[in-house]
N, C-alpha and C positions, 0 to 999 in steps of 0.2 A: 271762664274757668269756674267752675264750683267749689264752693266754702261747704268749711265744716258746720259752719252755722246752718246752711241749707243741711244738710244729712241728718241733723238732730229733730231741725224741725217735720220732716218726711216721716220719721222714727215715730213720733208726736202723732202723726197724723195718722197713720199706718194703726196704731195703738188705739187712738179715738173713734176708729170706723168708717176714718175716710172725710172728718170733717175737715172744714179749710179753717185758716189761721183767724176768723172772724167768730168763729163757734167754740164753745166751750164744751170740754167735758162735763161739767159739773152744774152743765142744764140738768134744775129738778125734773124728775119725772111726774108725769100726770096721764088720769084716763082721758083715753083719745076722745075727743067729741066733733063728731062728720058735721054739726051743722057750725062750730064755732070754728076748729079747727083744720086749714087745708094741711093737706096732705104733704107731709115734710119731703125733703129734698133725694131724702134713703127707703122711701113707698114705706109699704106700714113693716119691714125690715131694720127699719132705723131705729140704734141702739137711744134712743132718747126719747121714745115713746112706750107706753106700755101698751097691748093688743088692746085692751078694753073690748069695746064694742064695734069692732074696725067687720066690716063685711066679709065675709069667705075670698080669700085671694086664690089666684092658678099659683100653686108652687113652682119654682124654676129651678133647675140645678145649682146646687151651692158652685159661687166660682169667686174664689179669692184671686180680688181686685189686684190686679198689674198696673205700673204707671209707665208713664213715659213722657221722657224730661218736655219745658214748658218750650215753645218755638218761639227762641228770643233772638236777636240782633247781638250776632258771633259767639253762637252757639250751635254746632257743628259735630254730631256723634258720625264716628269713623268706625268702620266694622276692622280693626286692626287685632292681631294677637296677645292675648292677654289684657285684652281690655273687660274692663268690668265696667258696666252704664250703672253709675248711682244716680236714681232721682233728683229732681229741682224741688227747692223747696217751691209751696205752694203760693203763686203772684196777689199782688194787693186786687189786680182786677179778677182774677180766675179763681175760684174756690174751689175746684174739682178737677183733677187728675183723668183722662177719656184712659178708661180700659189697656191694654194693652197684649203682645207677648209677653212670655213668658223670661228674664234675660236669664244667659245659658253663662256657664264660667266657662274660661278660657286660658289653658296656661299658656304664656310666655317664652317663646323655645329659645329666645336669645339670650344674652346674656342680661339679667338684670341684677338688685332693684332698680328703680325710678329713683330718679335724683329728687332730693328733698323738692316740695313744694310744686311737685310736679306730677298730674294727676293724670295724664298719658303717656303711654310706652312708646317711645321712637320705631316707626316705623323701620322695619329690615332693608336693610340696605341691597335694591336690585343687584343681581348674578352680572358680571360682566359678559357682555354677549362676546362670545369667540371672534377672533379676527383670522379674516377670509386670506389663505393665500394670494399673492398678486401673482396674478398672469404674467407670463414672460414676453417678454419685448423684444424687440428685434431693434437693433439702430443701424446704422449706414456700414458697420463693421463687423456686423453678427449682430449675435444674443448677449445682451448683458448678463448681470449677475443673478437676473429672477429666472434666467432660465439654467441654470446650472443646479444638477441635482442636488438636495441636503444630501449630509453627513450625517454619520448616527447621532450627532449630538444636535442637530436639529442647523448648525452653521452653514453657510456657503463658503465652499474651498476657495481661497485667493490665492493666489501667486505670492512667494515671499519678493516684499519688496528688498530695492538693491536701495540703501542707504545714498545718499549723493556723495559723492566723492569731496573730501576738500581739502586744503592744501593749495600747493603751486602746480603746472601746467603736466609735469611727471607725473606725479602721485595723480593726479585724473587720469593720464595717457594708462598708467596699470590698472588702477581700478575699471577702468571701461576693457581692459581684458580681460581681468579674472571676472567679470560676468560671468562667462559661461561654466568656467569651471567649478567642477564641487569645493567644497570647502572644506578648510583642511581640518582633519582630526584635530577634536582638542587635546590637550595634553594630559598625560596619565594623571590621575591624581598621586598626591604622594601618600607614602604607605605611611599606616597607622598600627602603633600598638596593640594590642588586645586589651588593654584597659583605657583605648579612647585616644592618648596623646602622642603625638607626633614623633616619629621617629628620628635619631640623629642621625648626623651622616653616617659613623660608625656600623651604627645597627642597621644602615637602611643596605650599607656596601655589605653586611652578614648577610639579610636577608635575600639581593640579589644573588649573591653567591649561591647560598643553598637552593634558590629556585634552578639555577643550572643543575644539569645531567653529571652526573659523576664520570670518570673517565671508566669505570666498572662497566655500566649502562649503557655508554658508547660503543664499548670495547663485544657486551653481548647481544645489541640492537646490530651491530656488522656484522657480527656472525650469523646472527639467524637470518641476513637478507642473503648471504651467503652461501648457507646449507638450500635455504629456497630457490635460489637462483642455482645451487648444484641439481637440486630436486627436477627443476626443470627441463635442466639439461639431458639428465638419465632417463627420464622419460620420453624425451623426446627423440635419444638415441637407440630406446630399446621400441619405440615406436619406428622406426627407420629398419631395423632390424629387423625384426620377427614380420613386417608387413609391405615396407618400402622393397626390401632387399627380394624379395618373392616375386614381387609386381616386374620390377625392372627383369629378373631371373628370365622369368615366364616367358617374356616381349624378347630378349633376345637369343631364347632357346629355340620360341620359335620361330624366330629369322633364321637362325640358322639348319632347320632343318628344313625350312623351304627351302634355300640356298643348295642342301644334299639334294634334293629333289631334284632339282633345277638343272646339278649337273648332271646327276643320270640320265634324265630326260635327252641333255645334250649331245650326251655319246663319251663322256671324258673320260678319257682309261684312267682306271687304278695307279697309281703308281708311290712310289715317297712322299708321304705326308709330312708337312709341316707342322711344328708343333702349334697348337693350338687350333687346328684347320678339320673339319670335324667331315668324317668319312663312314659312318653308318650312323642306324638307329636303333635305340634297346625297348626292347618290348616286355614288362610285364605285366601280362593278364591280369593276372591275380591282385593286383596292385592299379590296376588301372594306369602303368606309367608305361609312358613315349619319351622318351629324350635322346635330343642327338649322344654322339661320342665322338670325342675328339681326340686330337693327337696330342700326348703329353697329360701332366697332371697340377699342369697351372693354377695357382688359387686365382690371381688376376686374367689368366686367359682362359679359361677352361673353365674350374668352379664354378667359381664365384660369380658365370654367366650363367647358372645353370643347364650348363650340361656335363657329360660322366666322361670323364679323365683315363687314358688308356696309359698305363703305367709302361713307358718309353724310355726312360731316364737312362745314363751312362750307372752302371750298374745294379736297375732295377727293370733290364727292358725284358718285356712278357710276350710270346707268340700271340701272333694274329689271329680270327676265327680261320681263316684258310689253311691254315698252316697245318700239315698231317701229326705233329704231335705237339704238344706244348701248351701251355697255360695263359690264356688271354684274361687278366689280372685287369680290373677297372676301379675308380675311387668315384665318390660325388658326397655332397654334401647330404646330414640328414636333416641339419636346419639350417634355417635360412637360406639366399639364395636358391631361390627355387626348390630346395629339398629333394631331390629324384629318388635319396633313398633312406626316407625317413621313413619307412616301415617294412625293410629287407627282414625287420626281425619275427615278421609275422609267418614269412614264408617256409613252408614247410617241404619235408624230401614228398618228391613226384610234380610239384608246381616245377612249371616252364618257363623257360626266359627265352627270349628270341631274339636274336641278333641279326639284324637285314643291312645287307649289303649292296651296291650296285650290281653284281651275279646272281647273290643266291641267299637264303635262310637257313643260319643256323639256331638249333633247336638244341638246348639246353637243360637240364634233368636236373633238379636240386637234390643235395643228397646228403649233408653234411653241414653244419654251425660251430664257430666259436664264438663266444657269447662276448669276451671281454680278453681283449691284448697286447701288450705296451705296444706303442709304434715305434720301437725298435726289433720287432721282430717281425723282419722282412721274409724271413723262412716260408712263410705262407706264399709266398709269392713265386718259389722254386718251380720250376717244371713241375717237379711233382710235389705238390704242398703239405709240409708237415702239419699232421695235427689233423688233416682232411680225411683219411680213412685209404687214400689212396695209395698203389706199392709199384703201379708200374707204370710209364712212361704211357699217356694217350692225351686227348684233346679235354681240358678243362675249364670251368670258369671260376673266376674267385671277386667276389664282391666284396668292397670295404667300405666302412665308412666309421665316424667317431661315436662313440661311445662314453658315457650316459649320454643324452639327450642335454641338449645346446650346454655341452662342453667336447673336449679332445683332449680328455685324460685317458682316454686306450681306445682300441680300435676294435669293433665287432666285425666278423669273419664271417661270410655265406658262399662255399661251394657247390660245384653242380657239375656235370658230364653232359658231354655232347652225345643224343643219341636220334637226331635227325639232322640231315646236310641234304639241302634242297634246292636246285637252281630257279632262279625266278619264272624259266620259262613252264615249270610244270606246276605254278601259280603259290598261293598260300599254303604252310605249313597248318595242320590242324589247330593247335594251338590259335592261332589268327583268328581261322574261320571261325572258329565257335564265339 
């Protein structure tokens, strides 16, 4: 270790020009003389001679003299941070310091100072070298726990252990079954104030109470699953209606007028129909409609299957198309159930209806509308129908059906006149053909 005594004396010497501890400053000066005097230790540069008569020297670059400490036994310079190399003073045997570098300053990035009496800075404490993953293993059972992925928090998942059971030979016999199962909720905590302390039973039987639904909120949570569950319903009956009721209409309108077909084809005479037993087919062009007719004006036998109703009834019965005079009267619905005559209201006087029979085609002339009229007024339905335009007794048709649109709050009225009667053997009435 180096003393301050050495530092002062280096100072000493540094100051003197480089002499050792054996020379003095305060050697007289005198002129040099080459034959008396040899040449001092500092060439003829040495601050303790005067030039005199010294011979022409080669000049050298001035270079202020560096030292560097003396190589003694456990003395040891370390190139460490924040070291500063001071000088040894100059030894009894060596007078002279050999040149050196130049020493460079160095701060200290660690935390210092140096502890009293202590002329080196503690080396920095080496970085910990990182530690390596271990590789996963495999034992006689699997992978143990090096091979199971981390966790974000860097841990490996364990299984929660099951505490051992203890007690006498019962309490193990349950605890070894509720193994498997989950664990039970813990228990509510109990309610607390708003300024922190613990509620009484009082207040805490308040508090549950008001958390309950008032009988108000009961009473309007029923109802509204109520009205939605009405909501559902009507939907789903006006979806049956307007679309259900069509489909089925259609499917057995048109069995049944294969079935007409079927008999003609047969040979089966005309004769007394049965109510709801369906004995021609109504043709409007104009309209694009086909539907059988049947006997009577059945909502369940007749309508409601779509097809058109021949008004039969004990004191509503209407002449046949055969018939040499009289008024052959028909109803069907305009909505739903098939509709056959949900747009009679379009038809105008000279449009054709055609009535096909097993004989023959009769050919019918529109001529006459009422727009709107209670269904107590069967009058229309007379031989000769009031309100129709008509004044004397011949062969007419009269169409009915309800009025406004999907209700049967009055009945709209379409008459017409027969003014072609064609037997089947001399083929299609024009009306057809076209």
């Amino acid at each position: 270790m180096r003393g301050r005594g050495g530092r002062r004396a280096l100072r000493g010497a540094r100051a003197g020009g480089g002499q050792g501890r054996g020379v003095t400053s305060a050697r007289p000066e005198h002129e040099y003389d080459p034959l008396t005097d040899p040449l001092p230790p500092g060439g003829h540069a040495s601050p303790w001679f005067r030039p005199g008569n010294l011979p022409p020297q080669p000049s050298a670059p001035a270079q202020e003299p560096v030292y560097e400490p003396v190589d003694r036994p456990g003395y040891e310079p370390v190139d460490r941070p924040g070291y500063e190399p001071v000088p040894e003073p100059v030894a009894a045997s060596q007078e002279w310091y050999e040149p050196g570098p130049a020493p460079t300053l160095q701060e200290w990035p660690g935390p210092g100072p140096v502890a009293p009496g202590q002329d080196w800075y503690p080396a920095p404490a080496p970085a910990p070298e990182p530690m390596a993953a271990p590789e996963p293993t495999t034992g006689p059972a699997g992978p143990d726990t090096a091979a199971i992925p981390l966790t974000d928090a860097g841990a490996v998942p364990t299984a929660t252990a099951v505490p051992p059971a203890t007690g006498g030979r019962a309490e193990r016999r349950r605890a070894a079954k509720g193994r498997g199962r989950a664990a039970p909720a813990p228990p509510p905590a109990p309610a607390a104030a708003p300024d922190g302390r613990r509620l009484t039973r009082a207040e805490a039987r308040r508090a549950a109470k008001a958390r309950k639904d008032s009988a108000a909120v009961i009473a309007s949570r029923v109802l509204g699953e109520a009205f939605i569950t009405l909501g559902v319903v009507m939907l789903l009956f006006v979806t049956y209606q307007l679309w259900w009721t069509n489909v089925r209409a259609h499917q057995e309108a048109g069995s049944a007028a294969k079935k007409i077909a079927q008999d003609w084809a047969d040979g089966r005479k005309p004769g007394a129909f049965a109510p709801g037993e369906g004995f021609a087919l109504m043709h409007i062009p104009e309209l694009d409609v086909v539907a059988p007719i049947a006997q009577g004006t059945s909502k369940a036998k007749v309508l409601d299957k779509g097809m058109i109703g021949h008004y039969d009834e004990a004191g509503l019965k209407t002449a046949m198309p055969s018939d040499a005079t009289g008024n052959f009267a028909v109803a069907a619905h305009r909505n739903t159930h098939g509709e056959p005559f949900r747009y009679i209201n379009r038809l105008k006087a000279g449009d054709k209806v055609v009535v096909e029979t097993q004989d023959a085609y009769y050919t019918y002339e529109i001529t006459s509308e009422l727009p709107q009229t209670p269904p107590s007024n069967v009058s229309v339905l007379k031989p000769i129908p009031a309100g129709s335009g008509f004044t004397k007794p011949g062969r007419y048709l009269t169409l009915t059906t309800c009025t406004p649109e999907f209700t049967s709050t009055y009945r709209l009225i379409v008459w017409g006149k027969m003014v072609d009667d064609r037997p089947r053997s001399k083929g299609k009435p024009d009306a057809l053909v076209g």
